[in-house]
Each structure stands twice: as structure tokens, then as C-alpha cells.
N, C-alpha and C positions, 0 to 999 in steps of 0.2 A: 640552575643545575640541570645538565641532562638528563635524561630516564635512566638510562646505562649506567651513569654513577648512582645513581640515589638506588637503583637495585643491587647493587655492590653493597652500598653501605648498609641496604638492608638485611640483604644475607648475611653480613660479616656481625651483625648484633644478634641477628638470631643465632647463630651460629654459638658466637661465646656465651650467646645468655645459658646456653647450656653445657656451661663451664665454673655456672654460678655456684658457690659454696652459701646455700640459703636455710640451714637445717633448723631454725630456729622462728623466721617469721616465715617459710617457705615460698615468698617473692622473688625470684628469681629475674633479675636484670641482667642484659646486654645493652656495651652501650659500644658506637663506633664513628670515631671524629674522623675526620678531613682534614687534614690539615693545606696550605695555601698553597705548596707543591701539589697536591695528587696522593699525599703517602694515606693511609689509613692504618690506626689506633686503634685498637679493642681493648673494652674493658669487661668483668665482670665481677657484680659485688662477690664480697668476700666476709661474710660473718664471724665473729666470735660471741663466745658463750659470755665473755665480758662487755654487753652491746656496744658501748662504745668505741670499741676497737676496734670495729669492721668499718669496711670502706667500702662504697658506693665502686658501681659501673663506670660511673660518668666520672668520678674524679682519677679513676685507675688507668682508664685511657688518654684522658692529660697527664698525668704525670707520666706514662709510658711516653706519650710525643714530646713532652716537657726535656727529660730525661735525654733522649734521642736529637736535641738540640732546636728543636721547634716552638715556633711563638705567636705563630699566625692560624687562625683556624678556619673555617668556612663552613662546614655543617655538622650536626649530631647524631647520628639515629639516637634515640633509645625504645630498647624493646623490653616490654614489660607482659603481663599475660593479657591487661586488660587497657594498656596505650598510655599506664600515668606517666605523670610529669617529674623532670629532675626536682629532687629535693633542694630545699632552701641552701644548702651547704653547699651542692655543686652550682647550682644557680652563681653561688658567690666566686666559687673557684672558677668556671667560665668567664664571668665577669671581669676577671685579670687579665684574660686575655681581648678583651673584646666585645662590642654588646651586640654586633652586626652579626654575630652567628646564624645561623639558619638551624630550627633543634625540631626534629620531625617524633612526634612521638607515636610509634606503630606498639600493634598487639600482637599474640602472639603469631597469628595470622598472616603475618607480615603488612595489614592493612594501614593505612594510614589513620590516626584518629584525630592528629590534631599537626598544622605546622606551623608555625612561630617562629619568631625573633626574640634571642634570648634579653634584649631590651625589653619585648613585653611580658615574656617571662618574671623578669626582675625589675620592675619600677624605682626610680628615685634611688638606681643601686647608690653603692659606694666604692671607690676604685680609688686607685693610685693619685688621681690628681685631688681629690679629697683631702691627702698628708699634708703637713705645713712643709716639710720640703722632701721632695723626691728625690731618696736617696739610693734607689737602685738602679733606677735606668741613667 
């Protein structure tokens, strides 16, 4: 990935992370995909007072590409205050599309703290070819 995109993409997370609705753990995420055209997704968690019901950055920006008719992805930012890593849940929801992603996780900085491949992210994931027969694609 050139420097020019990956500055893109990292504006565009910091950017919504302060969009985040966090009043509850006050963690505030921005996350912003790639998808395999060019286009960019932004996510930003969304809390409820019922925890369960809020949704991550990272899953809000897939389904926003999801949504918009996209399937292929190619990098992540996510910006957090202090560089963590997608949660287990998105880890998985990425994982559906794909383990070749590239998932840069910056602070709030916009520094880089760590980049990865969401394969090593996720070990021994489990995905579509897993099912005994593949009934959606």
C-alpha cells in the first residue's frame, strides 16, 4: 500500500473515531476499510446502555461496504486512543471476507503501533468453507 492511501485511511479513522458514541466505557473507536476498488468505509462504535447492543467500528464499516454492494477488502485502519486491536467479534466478521486483509492498528496520534494480517490476528479462524455445505455463495 502506498503512503498516500494509508494517510487517507488514517485520517478517515481518526476522523469518525470522533464520531464515536462511547459514554459508557469512554473508548472511543474509528475504524476505516479499503475496499478492492479504492472506495473507503468508515466506522464508528456506537454504544448502548444495554451493552450488548452496541457495535463496534470495525463491524459498522463492513456493513456500511457490505451494504453498498462490496466483498473484497484490502486494509483496515483502526484508531483507538492507545493502538488496540479489533475485538474477537470483528476479527470474525472480517474473517468472512477474507484473511489476507492488511489491519494497521494506530493511536490516537495517528502513529502506527502495530500492522498485521488479519490471518494472524485470527488463528485457526473458522469461515465459510468450514459449513458442511455452502449455501450462500
Amino acid at each position: 500500500m502506498d503512503i498516500e492511501l494509508k494517510e487517507q485511511l488514517v485520517e478517515a479513522a481518526l476522523q469518525v473515531r470522533g464520531h464515536a458514541y462511547a459514554p459508557y466505557s469512554r473508548y472511543a473507536v474509528g475504524a476505516a476499510l479499503l475496499t478492492d476498488d479504492g472506495k473507503i468505509y468508515t466506522g464508528a462504535n456506537v454504544e448502548n446502555a444495554v451493552y450488548p447492543l452496541g457495535l463496534c467500528a470495525e463491524r459498522v464499516a463492513v456493513f456500511k461496504a457490505v451494504s453498498e454492494g462490496h466483498r473484497k477488502f484490502k486494509a483496515m485502519v483502526v484508531a483507538t486512543e492507545n493502538g488496540g486491536a479489533p475485538c474477537g467479534a470483528c476479527r470474525q466478521v472480517l474473517a468472512e471476507f477474507g484473511l489476507d486483509l492488511t489491519v494497521f492498528m494506530i493511536n490516537a496520534q495517528g502513529i502506527t503501533v502495530r500492522e498485521t494480517s488479519l490471518r494472524a490476528l485470527l488463528p485457526v479462524s473458522f469461515g465459510p468453507d468450514d459449513l458442511p455445505e455452502k449455501r450462500c455463495r
